[in-house]
SEKE-309332 format. One line per 3 residues: number of its first residue (from 1); their letters; for each residue x, y, z of N, C-alpha, C. Coordinates in pm, whole numbers, plus 50000, padded with zeros to 5 digits. Layout:
BEGIN
NUM = a = X/Y/Z/X/Y/Z/X/Y/Z  ...
REM end
This chain:
BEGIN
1 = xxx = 79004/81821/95011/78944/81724/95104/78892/81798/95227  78792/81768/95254/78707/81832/95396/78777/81758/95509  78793/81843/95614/78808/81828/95770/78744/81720/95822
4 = xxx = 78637/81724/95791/78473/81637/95837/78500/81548/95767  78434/81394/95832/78501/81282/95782/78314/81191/95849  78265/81135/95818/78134/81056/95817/78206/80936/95891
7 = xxx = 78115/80868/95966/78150/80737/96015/78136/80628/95910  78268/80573/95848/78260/80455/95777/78369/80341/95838  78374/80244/95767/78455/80114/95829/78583/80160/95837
10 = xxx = 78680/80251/95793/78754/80297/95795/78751/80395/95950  78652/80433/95985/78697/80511/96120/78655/80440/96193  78583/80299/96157/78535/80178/96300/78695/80138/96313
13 = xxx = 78793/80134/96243/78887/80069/96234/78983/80153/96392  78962/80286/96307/79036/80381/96402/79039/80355/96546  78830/80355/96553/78820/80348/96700/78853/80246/96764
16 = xxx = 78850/80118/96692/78911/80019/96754/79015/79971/96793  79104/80074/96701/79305/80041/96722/79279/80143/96875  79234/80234/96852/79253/80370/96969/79193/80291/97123
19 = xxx = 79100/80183/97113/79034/80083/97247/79152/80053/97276  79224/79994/97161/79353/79870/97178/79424/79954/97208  79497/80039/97195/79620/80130/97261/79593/80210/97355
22 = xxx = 79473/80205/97398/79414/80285/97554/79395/80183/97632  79383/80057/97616/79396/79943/97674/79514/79896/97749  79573/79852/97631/79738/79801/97681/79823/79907/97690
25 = xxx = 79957/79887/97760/80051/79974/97782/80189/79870/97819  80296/79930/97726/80444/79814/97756/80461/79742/97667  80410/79587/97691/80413/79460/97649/80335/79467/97501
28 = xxx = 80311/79522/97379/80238/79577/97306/80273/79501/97202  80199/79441/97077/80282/79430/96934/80355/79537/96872  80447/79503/96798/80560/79640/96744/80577/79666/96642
31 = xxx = 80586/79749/96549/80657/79713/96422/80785/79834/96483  80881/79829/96356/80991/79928/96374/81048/79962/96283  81059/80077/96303/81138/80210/96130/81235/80210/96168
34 = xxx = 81329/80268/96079/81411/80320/96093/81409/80448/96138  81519/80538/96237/81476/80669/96247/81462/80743/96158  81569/80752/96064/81569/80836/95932/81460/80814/95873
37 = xxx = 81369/80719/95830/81275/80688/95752/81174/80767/95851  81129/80782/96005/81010/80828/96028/81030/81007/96011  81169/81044/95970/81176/81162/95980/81151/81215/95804
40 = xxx = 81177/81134/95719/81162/81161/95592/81130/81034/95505  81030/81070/95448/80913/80909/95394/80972/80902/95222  80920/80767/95235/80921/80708/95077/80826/80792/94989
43 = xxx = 80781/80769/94890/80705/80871/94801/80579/80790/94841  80468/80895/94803/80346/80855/94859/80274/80778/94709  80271/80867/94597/80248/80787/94510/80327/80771/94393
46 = xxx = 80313/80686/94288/80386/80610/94183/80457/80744/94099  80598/80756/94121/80652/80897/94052/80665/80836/93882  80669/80739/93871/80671/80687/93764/80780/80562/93729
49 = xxx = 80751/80469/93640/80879/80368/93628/81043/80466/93578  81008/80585/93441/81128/80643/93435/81162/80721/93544  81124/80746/93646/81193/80832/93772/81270/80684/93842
52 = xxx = 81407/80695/93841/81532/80619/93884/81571/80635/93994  81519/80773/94103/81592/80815/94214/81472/80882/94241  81470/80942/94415/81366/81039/94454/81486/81042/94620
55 = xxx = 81453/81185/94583/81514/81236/94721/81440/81333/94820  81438/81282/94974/81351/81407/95079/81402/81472/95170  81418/81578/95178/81528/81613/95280/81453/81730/95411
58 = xxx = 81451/81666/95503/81429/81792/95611/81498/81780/95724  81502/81939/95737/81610/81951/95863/81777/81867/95850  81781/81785/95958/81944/81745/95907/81920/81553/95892
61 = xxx = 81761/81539/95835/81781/81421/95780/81748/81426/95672  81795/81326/95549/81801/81316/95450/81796/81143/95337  81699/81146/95270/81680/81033/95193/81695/81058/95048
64 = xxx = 81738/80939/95002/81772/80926/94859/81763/80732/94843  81650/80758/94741/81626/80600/94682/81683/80621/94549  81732/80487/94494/81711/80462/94367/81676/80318/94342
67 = xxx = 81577/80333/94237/81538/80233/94202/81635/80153/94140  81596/79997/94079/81701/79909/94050/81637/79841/93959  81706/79722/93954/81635/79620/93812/81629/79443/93875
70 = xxx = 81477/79397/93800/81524/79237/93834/81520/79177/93720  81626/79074/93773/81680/78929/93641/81599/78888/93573  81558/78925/93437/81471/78808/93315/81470/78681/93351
73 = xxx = 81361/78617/93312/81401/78446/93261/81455/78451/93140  81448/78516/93078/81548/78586/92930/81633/78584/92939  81704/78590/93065/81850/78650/93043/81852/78787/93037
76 = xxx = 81935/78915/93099/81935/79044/93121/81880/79134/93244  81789/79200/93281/81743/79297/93357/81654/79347/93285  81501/79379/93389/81430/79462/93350/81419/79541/93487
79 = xxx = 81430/79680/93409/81429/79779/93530/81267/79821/93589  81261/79839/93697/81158/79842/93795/81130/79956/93839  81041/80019/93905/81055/80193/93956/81042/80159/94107
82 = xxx = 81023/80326/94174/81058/80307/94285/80963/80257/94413  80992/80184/94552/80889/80184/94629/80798/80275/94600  80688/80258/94673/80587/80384/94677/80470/80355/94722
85 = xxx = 80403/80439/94832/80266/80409/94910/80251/80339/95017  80133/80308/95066/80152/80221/95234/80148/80094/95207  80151/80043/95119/80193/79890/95083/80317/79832/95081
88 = xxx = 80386/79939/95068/80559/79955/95073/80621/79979/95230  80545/80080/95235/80553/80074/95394/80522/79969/95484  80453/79938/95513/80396/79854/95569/80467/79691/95515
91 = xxx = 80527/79669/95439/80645/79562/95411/80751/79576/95479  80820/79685/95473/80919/79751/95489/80907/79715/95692  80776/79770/95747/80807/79780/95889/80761/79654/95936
94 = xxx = 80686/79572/95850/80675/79436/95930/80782/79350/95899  80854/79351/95805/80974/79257/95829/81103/79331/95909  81075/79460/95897/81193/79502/96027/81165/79464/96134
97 = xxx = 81025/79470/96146/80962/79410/96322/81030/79257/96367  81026/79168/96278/81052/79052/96305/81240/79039/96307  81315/79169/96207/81472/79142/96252/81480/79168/96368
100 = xxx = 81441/79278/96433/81448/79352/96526/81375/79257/96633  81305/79225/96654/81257/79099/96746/81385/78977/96758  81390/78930/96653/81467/78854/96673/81625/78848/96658
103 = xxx = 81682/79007/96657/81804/78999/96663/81876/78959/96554  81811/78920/96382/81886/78862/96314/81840/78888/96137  81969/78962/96072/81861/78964/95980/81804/78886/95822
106 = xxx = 81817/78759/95906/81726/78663/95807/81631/78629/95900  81523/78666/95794/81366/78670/95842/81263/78540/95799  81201/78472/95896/81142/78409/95832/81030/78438/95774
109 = xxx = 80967/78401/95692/80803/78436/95666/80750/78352/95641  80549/78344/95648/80483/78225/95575/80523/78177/95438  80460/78054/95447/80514/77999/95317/80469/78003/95176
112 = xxx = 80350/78074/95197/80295/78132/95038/80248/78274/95052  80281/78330/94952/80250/78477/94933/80119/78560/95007  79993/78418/94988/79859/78479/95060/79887/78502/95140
115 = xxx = 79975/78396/95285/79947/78365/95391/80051/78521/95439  80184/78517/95375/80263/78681/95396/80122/78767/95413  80067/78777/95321/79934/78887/95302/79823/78920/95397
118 = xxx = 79861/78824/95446/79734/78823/95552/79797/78888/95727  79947/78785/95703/80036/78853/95802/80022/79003/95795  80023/79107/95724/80030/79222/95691/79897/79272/95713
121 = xxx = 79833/79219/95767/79668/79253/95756/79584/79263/95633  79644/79241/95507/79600/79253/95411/79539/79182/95323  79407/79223/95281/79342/79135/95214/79370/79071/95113
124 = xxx = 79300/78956/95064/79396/78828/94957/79353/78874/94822  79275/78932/94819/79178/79001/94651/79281/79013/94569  79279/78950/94393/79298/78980/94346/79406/79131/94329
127 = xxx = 79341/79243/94312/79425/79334/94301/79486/79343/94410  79478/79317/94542/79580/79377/94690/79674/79239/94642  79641/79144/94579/79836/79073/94565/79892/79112/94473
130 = xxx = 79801/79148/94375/79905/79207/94285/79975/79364/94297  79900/79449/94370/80001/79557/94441/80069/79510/94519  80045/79448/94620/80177/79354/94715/80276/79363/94637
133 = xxx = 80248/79244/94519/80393/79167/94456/80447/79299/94386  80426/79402/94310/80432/79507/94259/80544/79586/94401  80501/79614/94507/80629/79663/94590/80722/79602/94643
136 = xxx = 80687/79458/94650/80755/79334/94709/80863/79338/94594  80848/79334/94484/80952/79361/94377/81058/79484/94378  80965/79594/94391/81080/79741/94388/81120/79757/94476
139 = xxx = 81087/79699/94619/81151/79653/94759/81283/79613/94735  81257/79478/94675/81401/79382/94631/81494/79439/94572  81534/79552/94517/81598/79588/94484/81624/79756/94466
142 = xxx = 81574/79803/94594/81595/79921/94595/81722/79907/94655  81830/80078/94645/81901/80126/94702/81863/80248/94770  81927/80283/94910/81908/80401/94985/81978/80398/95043
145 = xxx = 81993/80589/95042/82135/80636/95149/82024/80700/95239  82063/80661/95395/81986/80732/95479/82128/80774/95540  82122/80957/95567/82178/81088/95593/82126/81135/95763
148 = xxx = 82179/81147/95840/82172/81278/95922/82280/81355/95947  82295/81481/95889/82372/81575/95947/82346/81657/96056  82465/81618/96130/82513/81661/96287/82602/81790/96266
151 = xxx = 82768/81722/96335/82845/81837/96350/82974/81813/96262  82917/81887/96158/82988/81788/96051/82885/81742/95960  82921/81590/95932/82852/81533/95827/82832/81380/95883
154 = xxx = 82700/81316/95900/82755/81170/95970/82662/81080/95876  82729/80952/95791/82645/80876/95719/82571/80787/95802  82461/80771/95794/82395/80647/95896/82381/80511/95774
157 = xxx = 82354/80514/95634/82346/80415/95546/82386/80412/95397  82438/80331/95337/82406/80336/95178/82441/80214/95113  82338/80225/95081/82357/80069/94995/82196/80017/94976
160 = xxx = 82176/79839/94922/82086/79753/94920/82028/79771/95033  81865/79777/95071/81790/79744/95186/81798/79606/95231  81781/79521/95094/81769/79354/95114/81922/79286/95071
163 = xxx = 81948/79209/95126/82018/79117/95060/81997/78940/94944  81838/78924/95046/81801/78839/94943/81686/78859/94996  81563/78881/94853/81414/78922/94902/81375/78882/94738
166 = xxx = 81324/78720/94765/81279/78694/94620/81154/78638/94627  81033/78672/94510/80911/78644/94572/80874/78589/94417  80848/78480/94342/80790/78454/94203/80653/78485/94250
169 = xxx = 80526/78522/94180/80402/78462/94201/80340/78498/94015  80246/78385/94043/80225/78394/93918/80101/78478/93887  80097/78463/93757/79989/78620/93657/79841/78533/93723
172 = xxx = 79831/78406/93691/79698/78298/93771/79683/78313/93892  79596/78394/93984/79580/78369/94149/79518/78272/94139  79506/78171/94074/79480/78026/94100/79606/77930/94141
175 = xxx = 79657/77955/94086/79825/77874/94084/79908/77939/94206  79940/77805/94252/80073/77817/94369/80157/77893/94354  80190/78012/94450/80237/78104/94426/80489/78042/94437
178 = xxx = 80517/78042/94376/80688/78017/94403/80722/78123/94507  80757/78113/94634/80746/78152/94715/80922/78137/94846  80966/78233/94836/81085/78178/94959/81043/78164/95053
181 = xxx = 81096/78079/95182/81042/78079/95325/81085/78162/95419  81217/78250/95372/81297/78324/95425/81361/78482/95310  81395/78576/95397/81427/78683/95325/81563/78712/95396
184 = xxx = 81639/78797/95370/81750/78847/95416/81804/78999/95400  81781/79073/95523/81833/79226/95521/81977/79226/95428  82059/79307/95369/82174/79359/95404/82209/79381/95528
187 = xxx = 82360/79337/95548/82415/79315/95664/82397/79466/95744  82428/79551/95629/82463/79716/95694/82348/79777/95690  82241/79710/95591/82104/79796/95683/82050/79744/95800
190 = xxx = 82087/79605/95843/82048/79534/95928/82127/79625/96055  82237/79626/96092/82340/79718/96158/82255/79874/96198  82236/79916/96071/82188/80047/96103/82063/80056/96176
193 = xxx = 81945/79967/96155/81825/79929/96153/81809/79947/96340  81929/79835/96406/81911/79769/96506/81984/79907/96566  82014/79960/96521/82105/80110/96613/82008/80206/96616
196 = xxx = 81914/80258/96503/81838/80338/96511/81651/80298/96460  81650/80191/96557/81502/80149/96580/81414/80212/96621  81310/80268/96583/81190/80332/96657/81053/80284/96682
199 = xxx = 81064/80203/96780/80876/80141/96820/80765/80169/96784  80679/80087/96696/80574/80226/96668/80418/80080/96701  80348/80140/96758/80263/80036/96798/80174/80008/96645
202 = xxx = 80146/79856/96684/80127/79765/96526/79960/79828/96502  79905/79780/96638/79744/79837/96636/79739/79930/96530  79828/80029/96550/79761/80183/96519/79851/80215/96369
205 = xxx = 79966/80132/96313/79989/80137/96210/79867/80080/96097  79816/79974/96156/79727/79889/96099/79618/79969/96052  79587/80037/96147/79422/80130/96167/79489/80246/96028
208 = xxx = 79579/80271/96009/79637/80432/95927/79666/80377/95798  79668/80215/95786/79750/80123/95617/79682/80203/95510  79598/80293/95537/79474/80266/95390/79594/80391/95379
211 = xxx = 79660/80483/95448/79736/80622/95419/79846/80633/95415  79978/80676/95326/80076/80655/95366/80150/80754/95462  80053/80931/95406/80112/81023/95504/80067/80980/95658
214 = xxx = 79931/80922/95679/79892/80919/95799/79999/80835/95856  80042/80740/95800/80175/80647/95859/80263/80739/95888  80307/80838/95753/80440/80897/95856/80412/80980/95954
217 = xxx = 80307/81066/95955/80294/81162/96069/80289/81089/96186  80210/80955/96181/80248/80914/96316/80328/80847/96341  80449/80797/96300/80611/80747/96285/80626/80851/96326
220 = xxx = 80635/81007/96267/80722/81064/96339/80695/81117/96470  80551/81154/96479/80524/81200/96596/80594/81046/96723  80519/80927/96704/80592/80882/96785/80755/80886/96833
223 = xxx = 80861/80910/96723/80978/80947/96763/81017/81083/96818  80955/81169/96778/80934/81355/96806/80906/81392/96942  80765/81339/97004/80708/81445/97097/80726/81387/97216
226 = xxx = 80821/81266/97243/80874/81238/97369/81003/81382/97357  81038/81342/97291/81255/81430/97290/81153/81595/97301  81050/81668/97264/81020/81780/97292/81056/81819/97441
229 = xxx = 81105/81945/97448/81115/81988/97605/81024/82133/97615  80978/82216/97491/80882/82290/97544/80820/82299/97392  80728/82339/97458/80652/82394/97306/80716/82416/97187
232 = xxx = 80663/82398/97089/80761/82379/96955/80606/82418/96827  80657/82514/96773/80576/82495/96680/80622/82464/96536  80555/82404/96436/80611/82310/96331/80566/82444/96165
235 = xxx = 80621/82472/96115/80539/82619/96003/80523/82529/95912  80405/82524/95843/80320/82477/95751/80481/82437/95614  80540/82502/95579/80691/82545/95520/80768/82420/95569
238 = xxx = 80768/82425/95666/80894/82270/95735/80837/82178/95685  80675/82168/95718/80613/82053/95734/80593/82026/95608  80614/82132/95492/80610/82058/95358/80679/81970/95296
241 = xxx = 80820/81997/95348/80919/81909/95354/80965/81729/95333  80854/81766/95452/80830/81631/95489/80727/81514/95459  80605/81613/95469/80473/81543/95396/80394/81606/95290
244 = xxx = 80453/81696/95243/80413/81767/95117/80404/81664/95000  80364/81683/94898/80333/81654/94784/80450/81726/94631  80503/81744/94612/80587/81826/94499/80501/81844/94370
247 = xxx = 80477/81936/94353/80449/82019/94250/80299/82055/94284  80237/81992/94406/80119/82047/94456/80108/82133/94538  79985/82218/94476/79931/82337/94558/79916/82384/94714
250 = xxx = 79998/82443/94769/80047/82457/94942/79874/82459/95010  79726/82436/94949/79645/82467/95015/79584/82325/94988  79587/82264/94887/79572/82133/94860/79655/82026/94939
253 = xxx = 79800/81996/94978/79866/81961/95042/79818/81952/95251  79772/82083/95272/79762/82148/95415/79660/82067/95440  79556/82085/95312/79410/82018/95362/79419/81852/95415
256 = xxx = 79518/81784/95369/79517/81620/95324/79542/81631/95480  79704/81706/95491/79735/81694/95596/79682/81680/95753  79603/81803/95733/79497/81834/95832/79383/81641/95868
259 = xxx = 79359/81631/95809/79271/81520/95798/79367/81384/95810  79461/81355/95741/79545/81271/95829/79582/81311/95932  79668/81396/96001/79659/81438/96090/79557/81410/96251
262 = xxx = 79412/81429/96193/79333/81390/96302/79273/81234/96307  79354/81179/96235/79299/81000/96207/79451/80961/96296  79546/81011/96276/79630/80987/96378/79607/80993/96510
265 = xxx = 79544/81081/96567/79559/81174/96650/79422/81036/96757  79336/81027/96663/79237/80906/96706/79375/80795/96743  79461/80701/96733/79492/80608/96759/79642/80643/96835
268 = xxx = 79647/80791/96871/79792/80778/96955/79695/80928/97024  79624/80893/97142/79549/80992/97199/79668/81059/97321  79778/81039/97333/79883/81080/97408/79895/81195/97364
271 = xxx = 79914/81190/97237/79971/81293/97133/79898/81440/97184  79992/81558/97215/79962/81648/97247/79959/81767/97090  79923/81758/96992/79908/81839/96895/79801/81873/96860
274 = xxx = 79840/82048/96797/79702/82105/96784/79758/82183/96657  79684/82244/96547/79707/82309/96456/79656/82432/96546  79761/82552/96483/79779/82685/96513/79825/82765/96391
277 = xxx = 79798/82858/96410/79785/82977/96295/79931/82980/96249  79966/82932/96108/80084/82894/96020/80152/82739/96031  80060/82645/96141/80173/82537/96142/80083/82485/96247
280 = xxx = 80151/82392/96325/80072/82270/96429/80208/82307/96531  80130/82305/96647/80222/82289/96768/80185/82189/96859  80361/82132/96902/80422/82022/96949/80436/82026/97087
283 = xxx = 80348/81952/97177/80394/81947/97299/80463/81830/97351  80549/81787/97448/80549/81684/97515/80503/81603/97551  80508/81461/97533/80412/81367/97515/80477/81248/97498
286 = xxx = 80417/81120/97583/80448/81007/97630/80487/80932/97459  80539/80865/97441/80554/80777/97349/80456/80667/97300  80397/80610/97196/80291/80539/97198/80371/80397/97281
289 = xxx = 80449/80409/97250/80543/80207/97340/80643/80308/97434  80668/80294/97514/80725/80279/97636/80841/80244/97597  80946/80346/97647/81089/80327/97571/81177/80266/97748
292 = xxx = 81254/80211/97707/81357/80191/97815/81430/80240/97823  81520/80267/97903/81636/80376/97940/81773/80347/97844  81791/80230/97854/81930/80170/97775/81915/80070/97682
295 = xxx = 81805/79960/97702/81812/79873/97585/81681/79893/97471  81738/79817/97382/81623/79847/97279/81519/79771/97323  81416/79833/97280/81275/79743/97331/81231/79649/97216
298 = x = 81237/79556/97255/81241/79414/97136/81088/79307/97164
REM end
């Protein structure tokens, strides 16, 4: 993939989240990750239905999914594969936005699947509900242990993400979709969630949906380049870690990067990063939301 990028609706998008977050400051729309999650991401694309588990580990955080199974009308289980891509993401941080807003984790949502869809910024077409319902499913029943090792060993999670996250819709996008009005965290991801929240402005997640690395680089940069205290440089090697690709070529990988990278960089213009010879270096730099000293920003 080339550096150079042509003006299409995709970078009108950019420039317009980047108006909106050079605009406002504070009082902002939110979504919110988990920390562990902006430090190590879900898989970017479909590892396959037989892959049962996927694990990412950098530095002293650490992820491990496994996929799960949902109930027949048959009677039994059919097994499902794992999250995967910014459709997953982007589920994942808009219904944390709303526990985390509201302190609680049963969530409400619209009352038919479109209207969820649209909440999400996402278009109603045919195929975007049926990828929806497609992660909205391996959502429901994923498991994950989210890891950071300290001094010692310290668990931050393990278990169900959801406790109840049930969505029917049918094979007809003509027909009324069976639809809950409400979802429900697990108690202990809910717990963990609200302890290690990270703000990430909605504008500029929105503007990055079409990418999933571009999501995490800027998840993490927003949690990262406030806590920097001097220059830091990141080696192409770490950073594979994290947003690499597995079993792809270290020059194929660099390139993607590079180019997400500067689509970020358009909608969090705070951001003090520059690529340098073996890696990108990290300066100090304001947070895209405005953190408070002691309470969570809700």
């Amino acid at each position: 993939m080339s550096d150079e990028w042509v003006f299409t609706s995709r970078q009108k998008k950019l420039a317009t989240a980047r108006a909106a977050v050079s605009d406002v400051w504070g009082a902002v729309p939110k979504y919110y990750s988990h920390a562990v999650l902006v430090q190590v991401g879900m898989p970017y694309r479909n590892p396959g239905d037989a892959t049962r588990s996927f694990t990412r580990s950098s530095g002293p955080y650490s992820l491990r999914m496994e996929a799960g199974a949902l109930p027949r009308s048959s009677g039994g289980f059919a097994e499902v594969g794992l999250p995967f891509g910014p459709r997953a993401r982007l589920l994942l941080l808009h219904l944390s936005a709303v526990a985390v807003k509201r302190q609680s984790p049963v969530v409400e949502i619209s009352d038919s699947f479109t209207a969820f869809a649209r909440d999400l910024g996402l278009s109603t077409g045919g195929r975007n509900l049926a990828s929806l319902r497609e992660q909205l499913n391996r959502m429901s029943v994923v498991s994950m242990r989210l890891a950071k090792h300290a001094d010692g060993f310290s668990e931050v999670f393990q278990g169900a993400v959801f406790r109840r996250l049930v969505a029917e819709t049918p094979n007809d996008p003509r027909q009324i979709p069976l639809w809950a009005s409400e979802v429900e965290f697990s108690h202990e991801y809910f717990d963990s969630l609200v302890r290690n929240a990270v703000p990430l402005r909605r504008e500029a997640i929105q503007a990055l949906k079409h990418s999933s690395r571009a999501m995490d680089i800027y998840s993490y940069l927003a949690h990262r380049l406030y806590r920097v205290d001097k220059p830091l440089t990141l080696s192409w090697s770490s950073l594979s870690y994290q947003f690499g690709d597995p079993g792809k070529p270290n020059r194929m990988w660099k390139s993607a990067f590079k180019a997400a990278l500067k689509q970020v960089l358009v909608v969090y213009p705070e951001a003090k990063v520059e690529p340098v010879y073996g890696g990108i270096l990290l300066k100090q730099s304001p947070p895209p939301v405005r953190r408070k000293a002691r309470a969570l920003i809700v």
